[in-house]
C-alpha positions in Angstrom: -70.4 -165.1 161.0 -69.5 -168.6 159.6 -66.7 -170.6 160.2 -65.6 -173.7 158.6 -66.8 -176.4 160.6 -64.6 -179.6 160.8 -67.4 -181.8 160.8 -68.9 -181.6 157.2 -72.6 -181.8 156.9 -74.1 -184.3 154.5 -76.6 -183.5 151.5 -79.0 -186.1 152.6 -79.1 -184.4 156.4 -80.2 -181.1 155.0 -84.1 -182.2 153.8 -83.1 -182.4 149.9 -85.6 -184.1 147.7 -84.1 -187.4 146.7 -84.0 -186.5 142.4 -81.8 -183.5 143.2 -79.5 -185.6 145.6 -79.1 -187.8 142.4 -78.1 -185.1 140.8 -75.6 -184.2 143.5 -74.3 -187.3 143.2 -73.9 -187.5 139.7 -71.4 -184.6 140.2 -69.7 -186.4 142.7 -71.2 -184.1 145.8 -71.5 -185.6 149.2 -70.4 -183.1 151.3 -71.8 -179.5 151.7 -69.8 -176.4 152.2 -70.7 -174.0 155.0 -72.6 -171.5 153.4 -75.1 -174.8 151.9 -75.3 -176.2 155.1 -76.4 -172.5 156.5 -78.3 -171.1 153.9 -80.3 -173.9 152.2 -82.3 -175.2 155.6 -83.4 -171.0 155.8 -84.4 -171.0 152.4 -86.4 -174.4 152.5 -88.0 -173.2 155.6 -89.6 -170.0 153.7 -86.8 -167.7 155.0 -85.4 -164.7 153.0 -81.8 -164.9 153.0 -78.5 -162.2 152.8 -75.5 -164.3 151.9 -71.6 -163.3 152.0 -69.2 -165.4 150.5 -66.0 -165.3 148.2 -66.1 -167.4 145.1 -65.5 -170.9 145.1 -67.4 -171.1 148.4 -70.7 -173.2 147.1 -73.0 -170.2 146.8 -74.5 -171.1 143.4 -75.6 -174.8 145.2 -76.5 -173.3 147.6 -79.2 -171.0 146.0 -80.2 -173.6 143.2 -80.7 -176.6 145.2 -83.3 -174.5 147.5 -84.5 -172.9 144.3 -84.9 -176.7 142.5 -87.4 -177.8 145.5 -89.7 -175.2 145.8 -90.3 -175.7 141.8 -93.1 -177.8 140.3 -92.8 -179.0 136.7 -94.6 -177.5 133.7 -95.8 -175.0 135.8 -94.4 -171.9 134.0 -91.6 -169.7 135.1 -91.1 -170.3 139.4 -87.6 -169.6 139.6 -85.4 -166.4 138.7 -82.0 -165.7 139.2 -80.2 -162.4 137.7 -76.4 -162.3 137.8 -74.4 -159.3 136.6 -72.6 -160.9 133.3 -73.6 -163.3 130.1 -70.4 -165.7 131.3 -71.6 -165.6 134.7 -75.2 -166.7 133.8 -74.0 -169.0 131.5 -72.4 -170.7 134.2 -75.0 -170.4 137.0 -77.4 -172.1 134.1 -75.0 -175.1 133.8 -75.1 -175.6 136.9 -78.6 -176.0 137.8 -78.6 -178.1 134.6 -76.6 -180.5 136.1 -78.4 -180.3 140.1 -81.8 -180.7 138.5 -81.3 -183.4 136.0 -83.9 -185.7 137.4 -86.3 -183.1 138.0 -87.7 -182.4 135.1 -87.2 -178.5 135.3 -85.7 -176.5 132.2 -84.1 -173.8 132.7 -83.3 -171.0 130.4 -80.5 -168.3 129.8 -81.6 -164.9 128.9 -78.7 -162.5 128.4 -77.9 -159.4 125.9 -75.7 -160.3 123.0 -77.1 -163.7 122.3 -80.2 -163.3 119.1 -83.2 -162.7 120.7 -84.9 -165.3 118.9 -83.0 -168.0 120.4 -84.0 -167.0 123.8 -87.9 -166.6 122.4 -87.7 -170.6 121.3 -86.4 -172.0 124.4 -88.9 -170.0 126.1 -91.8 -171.1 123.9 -90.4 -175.0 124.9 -91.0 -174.3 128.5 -88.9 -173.1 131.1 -89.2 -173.2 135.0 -86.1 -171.1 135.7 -84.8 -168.2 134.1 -81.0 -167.0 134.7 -80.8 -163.8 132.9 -78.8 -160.4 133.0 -80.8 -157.1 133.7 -80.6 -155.7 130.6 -82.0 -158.2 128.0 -84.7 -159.4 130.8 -85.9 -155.8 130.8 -86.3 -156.1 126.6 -88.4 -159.6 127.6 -90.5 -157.9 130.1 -91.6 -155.4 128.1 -92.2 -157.5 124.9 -94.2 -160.0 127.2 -92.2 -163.1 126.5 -91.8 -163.3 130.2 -94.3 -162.6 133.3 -92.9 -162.3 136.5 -96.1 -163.2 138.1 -95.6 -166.6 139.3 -92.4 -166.3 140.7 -91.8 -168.3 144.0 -88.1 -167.7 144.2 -85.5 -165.2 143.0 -81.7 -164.6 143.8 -79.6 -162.0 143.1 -76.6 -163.3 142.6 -72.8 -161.0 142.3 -74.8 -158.0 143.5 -72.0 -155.5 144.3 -70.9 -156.1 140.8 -74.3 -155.0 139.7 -73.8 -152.1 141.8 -70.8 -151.2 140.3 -72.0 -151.7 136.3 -74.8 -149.2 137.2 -77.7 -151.7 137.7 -79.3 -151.0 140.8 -82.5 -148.8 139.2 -82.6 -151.5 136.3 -83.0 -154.6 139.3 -85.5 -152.2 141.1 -87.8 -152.0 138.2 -87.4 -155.9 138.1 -88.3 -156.7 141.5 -91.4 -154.0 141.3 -92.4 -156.5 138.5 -92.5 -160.0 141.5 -94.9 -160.8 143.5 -94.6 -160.0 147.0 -94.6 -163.6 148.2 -91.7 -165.0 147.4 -88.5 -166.4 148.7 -85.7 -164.0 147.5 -81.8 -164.6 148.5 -79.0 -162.1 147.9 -75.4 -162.9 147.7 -72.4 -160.5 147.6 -68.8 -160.7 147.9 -69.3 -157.2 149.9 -72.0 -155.2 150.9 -71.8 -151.5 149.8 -74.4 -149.3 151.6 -76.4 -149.2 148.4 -76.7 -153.3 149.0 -77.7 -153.2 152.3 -80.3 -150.6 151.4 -81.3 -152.9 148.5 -82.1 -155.8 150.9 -83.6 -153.5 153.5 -86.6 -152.8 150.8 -86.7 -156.1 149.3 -86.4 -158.9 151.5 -88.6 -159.4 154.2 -86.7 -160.0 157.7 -83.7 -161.7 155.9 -81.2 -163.8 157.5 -77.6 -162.9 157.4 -75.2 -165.6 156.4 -71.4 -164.0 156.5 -68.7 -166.8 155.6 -65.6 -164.7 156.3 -66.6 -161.6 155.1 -63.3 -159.5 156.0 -60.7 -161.9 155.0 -60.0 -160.6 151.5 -56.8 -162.7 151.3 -56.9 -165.8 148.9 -56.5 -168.1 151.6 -55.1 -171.3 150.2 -53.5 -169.7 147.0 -49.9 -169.7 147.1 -49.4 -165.8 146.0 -45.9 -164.4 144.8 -44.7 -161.3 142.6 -42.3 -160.2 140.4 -41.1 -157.0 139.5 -39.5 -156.5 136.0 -39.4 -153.9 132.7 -42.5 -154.5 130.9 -41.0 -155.6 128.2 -39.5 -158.6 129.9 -42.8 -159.7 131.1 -43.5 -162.3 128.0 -39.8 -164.2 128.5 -41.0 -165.2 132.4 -45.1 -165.6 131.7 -43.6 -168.3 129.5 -41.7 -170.0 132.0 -44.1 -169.7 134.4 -46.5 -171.6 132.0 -43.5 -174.1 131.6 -43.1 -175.1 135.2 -47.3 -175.8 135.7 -48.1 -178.9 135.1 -50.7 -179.6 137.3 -53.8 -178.1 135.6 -54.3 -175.3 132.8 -53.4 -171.3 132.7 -55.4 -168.1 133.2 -53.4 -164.7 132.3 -55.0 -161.2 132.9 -54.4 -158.7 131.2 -56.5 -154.8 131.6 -57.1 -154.1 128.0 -58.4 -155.9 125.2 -55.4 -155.0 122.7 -53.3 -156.1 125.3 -54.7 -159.1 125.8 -54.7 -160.2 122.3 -51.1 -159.4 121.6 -50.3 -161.6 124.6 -52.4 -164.3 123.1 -50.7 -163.6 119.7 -47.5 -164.0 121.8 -48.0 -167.2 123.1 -49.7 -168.8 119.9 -46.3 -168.1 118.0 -44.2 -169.5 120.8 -46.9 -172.8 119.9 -49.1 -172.4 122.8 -52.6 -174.2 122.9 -54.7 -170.7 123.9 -58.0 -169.0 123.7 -59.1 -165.6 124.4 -62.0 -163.9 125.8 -62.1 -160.1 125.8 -65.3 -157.2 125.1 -64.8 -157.0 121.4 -65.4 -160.5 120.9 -68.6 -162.0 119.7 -71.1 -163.9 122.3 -70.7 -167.0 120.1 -66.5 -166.7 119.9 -66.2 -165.8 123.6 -68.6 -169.1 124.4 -66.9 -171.2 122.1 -63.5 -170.0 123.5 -64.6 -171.0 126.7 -66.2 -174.1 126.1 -62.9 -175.2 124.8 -60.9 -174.2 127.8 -63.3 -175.9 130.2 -63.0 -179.1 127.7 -59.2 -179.1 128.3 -59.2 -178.3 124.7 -56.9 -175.3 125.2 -54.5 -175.1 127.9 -54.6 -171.3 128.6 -57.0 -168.9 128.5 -55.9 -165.1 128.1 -58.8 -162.9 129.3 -59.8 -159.1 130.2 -61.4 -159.0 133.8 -64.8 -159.1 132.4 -64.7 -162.4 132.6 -63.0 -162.7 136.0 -66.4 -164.0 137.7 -68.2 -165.9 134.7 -64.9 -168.8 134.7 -65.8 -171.9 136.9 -63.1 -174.8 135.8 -61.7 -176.8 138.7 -58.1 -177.8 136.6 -57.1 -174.2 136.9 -53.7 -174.1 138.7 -52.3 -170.6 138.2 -53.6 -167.5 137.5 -51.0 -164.9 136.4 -51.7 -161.1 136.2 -50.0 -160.0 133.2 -50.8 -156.2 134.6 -51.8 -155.0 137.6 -55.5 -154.5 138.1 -56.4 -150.8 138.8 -58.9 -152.1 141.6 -58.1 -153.7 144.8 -61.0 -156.1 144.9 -60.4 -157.8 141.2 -57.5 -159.1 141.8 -59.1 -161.4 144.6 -61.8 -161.9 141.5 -58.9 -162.5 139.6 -57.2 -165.1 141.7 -60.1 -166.8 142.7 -60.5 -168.3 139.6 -57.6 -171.1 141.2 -58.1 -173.1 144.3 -61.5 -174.1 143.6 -63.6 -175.9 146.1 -61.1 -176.1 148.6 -58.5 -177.2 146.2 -54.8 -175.8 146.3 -53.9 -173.0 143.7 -51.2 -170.5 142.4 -51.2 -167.1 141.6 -48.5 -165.0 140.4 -48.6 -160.8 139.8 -45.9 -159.7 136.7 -45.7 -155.7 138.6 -44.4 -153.2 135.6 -42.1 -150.2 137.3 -44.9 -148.0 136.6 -47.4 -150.0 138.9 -45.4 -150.3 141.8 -47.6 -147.9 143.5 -50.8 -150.0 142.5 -49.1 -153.5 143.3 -48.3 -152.1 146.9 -51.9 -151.4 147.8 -53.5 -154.4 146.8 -50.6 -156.0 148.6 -51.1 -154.2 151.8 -55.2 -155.6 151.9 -53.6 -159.9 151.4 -53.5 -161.3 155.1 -51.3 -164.1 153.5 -47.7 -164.2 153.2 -46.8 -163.0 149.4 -43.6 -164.8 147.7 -40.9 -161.8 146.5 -39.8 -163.5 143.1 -37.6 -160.9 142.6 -35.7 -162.1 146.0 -36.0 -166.0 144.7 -34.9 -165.6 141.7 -32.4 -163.1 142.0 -33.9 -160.4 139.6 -32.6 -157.4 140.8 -35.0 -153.8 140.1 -33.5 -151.1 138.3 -35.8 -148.4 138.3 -34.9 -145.5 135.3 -33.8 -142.3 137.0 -36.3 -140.4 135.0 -38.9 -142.2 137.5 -36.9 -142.1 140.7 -37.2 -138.0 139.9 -40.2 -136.2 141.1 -41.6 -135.8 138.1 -45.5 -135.0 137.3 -47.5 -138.1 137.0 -48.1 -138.3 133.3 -43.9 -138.4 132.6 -44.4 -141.4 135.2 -46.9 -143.3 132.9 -49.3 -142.9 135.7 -52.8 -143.9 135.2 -55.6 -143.3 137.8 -56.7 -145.8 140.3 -60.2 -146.8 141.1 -60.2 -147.3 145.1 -62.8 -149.8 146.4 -63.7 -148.4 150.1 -65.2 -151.4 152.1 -66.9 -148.4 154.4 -67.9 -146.4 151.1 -68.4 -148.6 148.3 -67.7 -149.4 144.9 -65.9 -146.4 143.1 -68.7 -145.9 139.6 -65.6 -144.8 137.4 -65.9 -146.4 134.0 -69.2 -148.5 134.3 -70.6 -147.0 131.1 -67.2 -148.8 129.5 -67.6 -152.0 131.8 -71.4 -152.7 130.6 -70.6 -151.8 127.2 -67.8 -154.9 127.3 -70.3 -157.0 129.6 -72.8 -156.9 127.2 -71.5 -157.4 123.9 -73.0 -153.6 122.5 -69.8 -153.9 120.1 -70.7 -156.1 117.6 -71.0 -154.3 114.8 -67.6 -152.9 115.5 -66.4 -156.8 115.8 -67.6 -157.7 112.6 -65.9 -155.2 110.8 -62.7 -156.3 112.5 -63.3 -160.1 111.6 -62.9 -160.0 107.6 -62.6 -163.1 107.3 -63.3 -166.4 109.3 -60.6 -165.9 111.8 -60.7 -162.8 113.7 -57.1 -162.8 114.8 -55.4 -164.0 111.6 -54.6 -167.5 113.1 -56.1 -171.2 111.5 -56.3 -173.3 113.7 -56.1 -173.1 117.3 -58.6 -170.8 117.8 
């Protein structure tokens, strides 16, 4: 297992080809982060590679840099990384953009919900890497627009998150498709049994890299909680907003309606905000998140499919509106703050009816969690009706999905989770829009 080592490891002492340390530089990298200094010397060397490492750890440098050397120029497609969601790729292609911008390698973004014609253009102008979800690389393999055959290095990037949408049989079919020698790196935030199987048949003889693999805590995010009425949640998301002013805002919310009322919420109370959530066209969600990574808009109110496809360094709280129904997205959730080793807030608004919930996801933190409710003198007053034993739909109870670390992701709702991943709603969204605005606001959005 890896530990943060005091003494930080250069870019130059790792064997990096001088054009991609430009780029490096460029970004203002000097220093690598443990699982780079690990995993890119393996992967140089020829070496297959399993990686485990919580966002905001380095894992896409640490895949492209290795994938940006072994690449020759105008040679046809060499490099393929597949990643679970459009916002996710997105970002993964942005960021080799940037690493290999004195290497002459294009790189292009292949994901469903995007015209398929766009993707066929940028293909046509040449591309050396291809970042793509399963789905819509499946619909280019068997059109022919890509060939698989000259592959020297693929990564599968977020794959317990692939697990969980249902695309294990869909990456199989893709890998069947590679040739067999190739360098090929995994990288998880956990490793299910169906992973482990996954590397087992696909990699040859792969090194393990595990950068804290248990510690499922949100180490240097200052965590609190408050317990309220639902109804009183707007009132305090607003002053939290209020008192941060050291970077922007990310609110989660677990359903699309409820996440835009809460935008609609905060645009009347004359809030800079943007919104991404399933309904919502490929070109407004990207153009919603452009803008929030521009500092454009100041906060960003999102569903949790976009909880792994945000990468912006000036995020400085993350507040759950609602309480995830999964232990492992809130660390998704929260990890959007604190950044490359930068410090970060994170505040849960727990409704009476998700006590239950709140407690188990607390129970898994190994960090000390703030009680707002203590701080700020809120006291809880929990209606009778719910104090009574009372059967759980009177309660407003709604079922849990339980991640078991032993066991696994839980496959409840993935039809419904790859349906929102993948934009399949867009006819439905157009009929919603009626007009140029698709929530009835000018301006800001």
């Amino acid at each position: 297992m890896l530990k943060k080592d005091e003494k930080m490891t250069k870019f130059e002492e790792l064997g990096i080809k001088q054009s991609i340390l430009d780029g490096l530089r460029d970004m203002g990298f000097k220093e690598a982060f443990p699982i780079q200094v690990a995993t890119i010397p393996a992967l140089l060397s020829g070496r297959d590679v399993v990686g485990q490492a919580h966002t905001g750890m380095g894992k896409t440098a640490a895949y492209s840099i290795s994938m940006l050397q072994a690449i020759t120029p105008q040679k046809g497609i060499q490099g393929l990384i597949i990643a679970p969601t459009r916002e996710l790729a997105i970002q993964i292609t942005n960021e080799i953009r940037k690493f290999g911008k004195y290497t002459g390698i294009k790189t292009s973004t292949i994901y469903g919900g995007q015209g398929i014609g766009i993707q066929l253009d940028a293909l046509k102008n040449g591309s050396e890497v291809v970042v793509a979800t399963p789905g819509r690389l499946i619909d280019h393999l068997k059109r022919g627009s890509i060939k698989l055959g000259d592959i020297k290095h693929l990564v599968l990037d977020e794959a317990d998150t692939m697990l969980d949408m249902g695309f294990i049989e869909d990456i199989e079919f893709i890998l069947k498709l590679t040739p067999k020698q190739k360098v090929m790196s995994l990288y998880s935030a956990t490793m299910p049994t169906q992973i482990l199987r996954l590397a087992e048949n696909y990699l040859n003889n792969p090194k393990q890299f595990l950068l804290d693999a248990d510690e499922l805590s949100g180490e240097g995010i200052d965590q609190s909680f408050l317990i309220i009425k639902d109804r009183d949640k707007l009132k305090h998301l607003i002053t939290f907003i209020k008192e941060n002013k050291k970077g922007q805002t990310i609110v989660f919310c677990s359903t699309k309606n409820r996440t835009r009322d809460v935008a609609r919420m905060l645009y009347k109370s004359d809030y800079n905000v943007g919104v991404i959530e399933g309904d919502m066209s490929q070109h407004r969600r990207e153009q919603s998140m452009s803008k929030f990574r521009r500092g454009k808009t100041d906060i960003l109110v999102a569903t949790d499919v976009a909880a792994r496809g945000i990468d912006v360094p000036q995020v400085a709280l993350i507040v759950n509106y609602d309480v995830p129904n999964q232990e492992l997205v809130y660390f998704h959730r929260i990890g959007r703050t604190a950044r490359a080793g930068a410090k970060g807030r994170a505040i849960t608004l727990v409704s009476y009816s998700s006590i239950g919930d709140w407690k188990i996801i607390k129970n898994q933190t190994k960090v000390k969690m703030t009680d707002l409710n203590q701080q700020l003198g809120i006291e809880i007053h929990i209606p009778d009706p719910l104090k009574r034993n009372m059967g759980p739909r009177r309660m407003g109870y709604r079922p849990r999905i339980h991640y078991d670390r032993r066991k696994g992701h839980s496959s409840r709702g993935r039809a419904q989770s790859a349906r929102d991943q993948y934009g399949r709603s867009k006819k439905s969204d157009d009929k919603k829009s009626g007009s140029k605005n698709y929530y009835g606001l000018r301006s800001r959005w």
